[in-house]
N, C-alpha and C positions, 0 to 999 in steps of 0.2 A: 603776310601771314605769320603767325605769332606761332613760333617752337616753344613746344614743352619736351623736354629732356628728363627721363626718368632716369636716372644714374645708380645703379641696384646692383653692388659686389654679391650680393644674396640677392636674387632673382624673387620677384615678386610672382607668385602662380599663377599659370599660364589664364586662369579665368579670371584673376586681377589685373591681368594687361590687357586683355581683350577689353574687360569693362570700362578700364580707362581712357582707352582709345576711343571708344565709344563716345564717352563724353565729351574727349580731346575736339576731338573730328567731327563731330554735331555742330560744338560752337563754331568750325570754322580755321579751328588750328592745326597746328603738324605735329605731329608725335615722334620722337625719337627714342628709342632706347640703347640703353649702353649696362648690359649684362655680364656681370662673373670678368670684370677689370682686374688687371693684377699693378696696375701701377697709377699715381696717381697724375701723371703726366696724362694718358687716357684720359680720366677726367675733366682734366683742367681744359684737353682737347675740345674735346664735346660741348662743354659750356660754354665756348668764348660764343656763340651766337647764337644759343637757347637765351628766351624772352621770361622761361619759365624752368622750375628745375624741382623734381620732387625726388627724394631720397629717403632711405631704410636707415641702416647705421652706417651711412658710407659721409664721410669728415669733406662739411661743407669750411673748407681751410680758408683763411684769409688771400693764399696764392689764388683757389680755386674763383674767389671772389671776387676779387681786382684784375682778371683775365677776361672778364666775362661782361665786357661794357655795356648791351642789350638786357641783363639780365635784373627783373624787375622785382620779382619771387620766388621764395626757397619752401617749401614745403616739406617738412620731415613726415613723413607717413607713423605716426608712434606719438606716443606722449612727451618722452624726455627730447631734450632738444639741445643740451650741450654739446651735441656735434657739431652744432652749425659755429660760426664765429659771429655773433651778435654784434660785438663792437665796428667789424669790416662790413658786416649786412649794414648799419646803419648809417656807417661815411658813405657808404655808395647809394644809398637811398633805398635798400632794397628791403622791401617786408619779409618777415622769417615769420612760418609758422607751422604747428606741430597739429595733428588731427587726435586732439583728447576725447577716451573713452573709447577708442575703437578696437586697441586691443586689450582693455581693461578686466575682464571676465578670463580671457585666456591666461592673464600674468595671475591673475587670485587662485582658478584653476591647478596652475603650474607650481602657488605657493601652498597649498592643499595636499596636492600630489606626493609633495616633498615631506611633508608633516606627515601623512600616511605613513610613508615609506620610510622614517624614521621609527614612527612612533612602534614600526611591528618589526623593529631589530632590521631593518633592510630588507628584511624577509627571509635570512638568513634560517629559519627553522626554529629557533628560539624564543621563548614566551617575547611578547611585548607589551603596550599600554593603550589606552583605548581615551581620542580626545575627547569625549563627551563628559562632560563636568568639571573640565579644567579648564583655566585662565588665559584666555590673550586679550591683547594690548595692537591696538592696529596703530603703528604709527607714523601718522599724516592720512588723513582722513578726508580724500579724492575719491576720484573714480574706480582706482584699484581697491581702494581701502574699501569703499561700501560694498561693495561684490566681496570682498576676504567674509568683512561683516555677515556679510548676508547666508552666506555660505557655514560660517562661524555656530551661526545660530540652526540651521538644518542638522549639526553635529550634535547640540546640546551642549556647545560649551558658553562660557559665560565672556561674553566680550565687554572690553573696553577700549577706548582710543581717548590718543590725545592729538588735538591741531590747533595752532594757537590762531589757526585762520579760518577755523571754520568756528561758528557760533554753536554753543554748548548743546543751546534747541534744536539746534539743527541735525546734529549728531545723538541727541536724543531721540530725537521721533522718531527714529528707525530702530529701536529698540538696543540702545547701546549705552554704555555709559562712558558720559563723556568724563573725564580728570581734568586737572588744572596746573598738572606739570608733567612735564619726561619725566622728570625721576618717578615721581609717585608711578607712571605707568610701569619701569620698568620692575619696581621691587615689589610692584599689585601681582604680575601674572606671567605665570611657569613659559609662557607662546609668546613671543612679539614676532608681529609679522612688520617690516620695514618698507616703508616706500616714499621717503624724503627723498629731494631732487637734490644733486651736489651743487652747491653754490659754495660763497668765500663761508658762509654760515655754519652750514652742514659739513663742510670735507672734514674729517677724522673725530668726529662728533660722537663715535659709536667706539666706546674703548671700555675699559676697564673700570673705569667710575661707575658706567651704568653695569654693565655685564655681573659686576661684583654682586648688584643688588637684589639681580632676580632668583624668584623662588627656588628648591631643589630642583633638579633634572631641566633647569632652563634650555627652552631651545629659540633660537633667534636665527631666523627667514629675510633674507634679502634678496626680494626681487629688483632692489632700484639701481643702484651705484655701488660700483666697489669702490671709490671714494670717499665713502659717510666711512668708512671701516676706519679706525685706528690699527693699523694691522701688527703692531707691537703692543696695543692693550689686546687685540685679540689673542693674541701665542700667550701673554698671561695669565689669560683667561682660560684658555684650555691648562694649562701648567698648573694654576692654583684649584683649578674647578674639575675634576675630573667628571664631575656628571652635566656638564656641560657640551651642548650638540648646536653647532652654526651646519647650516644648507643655505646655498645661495645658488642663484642664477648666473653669477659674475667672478669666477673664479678670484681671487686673492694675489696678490705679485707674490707672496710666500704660499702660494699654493703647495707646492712640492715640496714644501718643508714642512706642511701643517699636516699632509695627506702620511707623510714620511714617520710621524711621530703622534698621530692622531687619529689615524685612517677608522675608527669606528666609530669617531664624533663628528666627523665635520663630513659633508657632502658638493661637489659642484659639478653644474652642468656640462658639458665639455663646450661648448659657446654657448651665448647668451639667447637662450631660445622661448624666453615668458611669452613673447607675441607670435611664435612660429605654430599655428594654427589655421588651417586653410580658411577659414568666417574671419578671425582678425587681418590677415594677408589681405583678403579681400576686401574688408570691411575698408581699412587705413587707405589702400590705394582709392579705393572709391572715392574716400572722404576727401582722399590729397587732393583729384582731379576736382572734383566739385568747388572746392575754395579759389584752385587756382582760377576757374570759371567766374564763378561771381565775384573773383577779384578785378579783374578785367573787363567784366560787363556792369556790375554793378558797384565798383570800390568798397567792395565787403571786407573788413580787415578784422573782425571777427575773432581770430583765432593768430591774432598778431602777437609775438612775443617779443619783439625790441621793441616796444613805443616807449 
């Protein structure tokens, strides 16, 4: 009988463990879980004889992977997938894959939320501004980015994106206007909302070159990576910009120093909670179990991210 191991330091809700069990135990398999860990010895425990292994943000490490000789499939339940270690997923033979779209609507949601909550002074009682007819820039132009989109346009502001991966038409027919560079997006529109994945490309890509360019009272939304951040163009950037407002989902490593000396322009969540919504919780585990299923019944690789 084939173990799937759900390994969740953030406990997936109690009606996304039942459902996945559900599907676990239909096909025929054993369900394990390993809830609210404090070490990663635990982990590494658990996995050495899981056949299967779906995870939240809890760091599918190269120890956790080379312990784990049965283990065939990693499932991140979320879209980014940098936690896993791709390079040891793929000496050991093992498929890594992420359930895109599932908590995509709640991260756009959470990026909306935060632009609200800026734009009306915190809420602090004091006049504030109103997004409808002003400029953003969605940049990378996925699953999060159509939902920012789409939501964008319910506001009356005027969107635009850039993605050098997605086809111009494509990002057009949804009523958007696509550009033909990062720069141009950044110094087109007062909003960029961010959600590039960090790779060797993207880590510290977002500094002061661009930040310098965008309109008055720029505000820049990172729901993806504290990594894309140049976190010394950012403290710049507020230093030279005073009408300059960063909110993220992803706290900063000079967090306590931006908050210390910035505290009415910059915003973070206290953990990363874009997908901490009970339809995305629910949604991603569903989706984890279902792949692991058809991966096993029918070599679905689908949603494979080391090939």
């Amino acid at each position: 009988m084939k173990k799937v191991l759900v390994a969740t330091e953030k406990p997936f809700a109690s009606e996304a463990v039942d459902a996945i069990r559900e599907i676990v135990e239909k096909a025929g398999y054993q369900l394990a879980l390993l809830e609210k860990y404090t070490d990663v010895a635990q982990l590494t425990e658990a996995a050495k004889d899981a056949d299967a292994m779906i995870i939240r943000s809890d760091i599918a490490s190269r120890e956790v992977i080379e312990d784990a000789p049965k283990l065939k499939i990693i499932v991140r339940a979320g879209a980014g997938f940098d936690n896993i270690d791709l390079a040891a997923a793929t000496e050991k033979g093992i498929v890594a894959m992420n359930t895109p779209g599932q908590n995509s609507n709640a991260v756009a949601e959470l990026a909306f939320g935060m632009m609200v909550m800026a734009a009306r002074s915190n809420y602090n009682g004091k006049s504030g501004t109103e997004l409808r007819g002003k400029t953003i820039g969605i940049h990378a132009y996925g699953n999060v980015g159509k939902y920012v989109a789409n939501i964008a346009k319910g506001f009356g502001m005027e969107v635009y994106a850039f993605d050098p991966f997605v086809k111009k038409e494509d990002i057009e027919k949804d009523g958007v206007k696509a550009l033909d560079s990062v720069e141009e997006l950044y110094s087109k529109c007062q909003y960029v909302s961010l959600h590039i994945p960090a790779n060797d490309k993207t880590k510290k890509s977002i500094g002061w070159q661009l930040l310098s360019t965008m309109p008055k009272n720029a505000v820049l939304i990172n729901t993806a990576r504290k990594e894309v951040i140049d976190e010394q163009g950012l403290t710049e950037t507020f230093e030279k910009r005073p009408d300059f407002t960063y909110l993220s989902d992803i706290a900063p490593d000079n967090a306590a120093d931006l908050k210390a000396k910035f505290e009415a322009k910059c915003f973070f969540t206290p953990k990363k909670m874009g997908a901490q919504t009970a339809e995305a919780n629910i949604n991603a585990g569903i989706a984890a179990a279902k792949q692991i299923v058809n991966f096993f019944e029918k070599g679905d690789k689908t949603f494979q991210v080391n090939k």
